[in-house]
C-alpha positions in Angstrom: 6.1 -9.1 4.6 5.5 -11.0 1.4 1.5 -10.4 1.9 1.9 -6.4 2.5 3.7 -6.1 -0.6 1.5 -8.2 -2.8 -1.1 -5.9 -1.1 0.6 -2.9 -2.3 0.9 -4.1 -5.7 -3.6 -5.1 -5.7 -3.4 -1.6 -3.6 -2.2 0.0 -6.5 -4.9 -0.7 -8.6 -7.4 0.8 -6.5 -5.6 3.9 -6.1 -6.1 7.1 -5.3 -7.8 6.2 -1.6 -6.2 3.4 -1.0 -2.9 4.7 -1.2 -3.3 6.8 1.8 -4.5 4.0 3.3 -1.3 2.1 2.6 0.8 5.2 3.7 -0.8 6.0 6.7 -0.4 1.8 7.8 3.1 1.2 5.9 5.0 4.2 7.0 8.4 2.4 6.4 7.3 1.5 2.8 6.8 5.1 1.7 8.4 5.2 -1.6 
């Protein structure tokens, strides 16, 4: 779980498409 939070964090910076990517595959992270 370590990895898909360090992805979220790199995620982040490639925002705004990537974070409906990271949404739609980490619906328990939603925030």
């Amino acid at each position: 779980m370590a990895e898909l939070i360090s992805t979220n964090i790199h995620t982040s910076q490639h925002l705004p498409k990537v974070q409906h990517f990271t949404l739609y595959f980490s619906p328990t992270t939603k925030v």
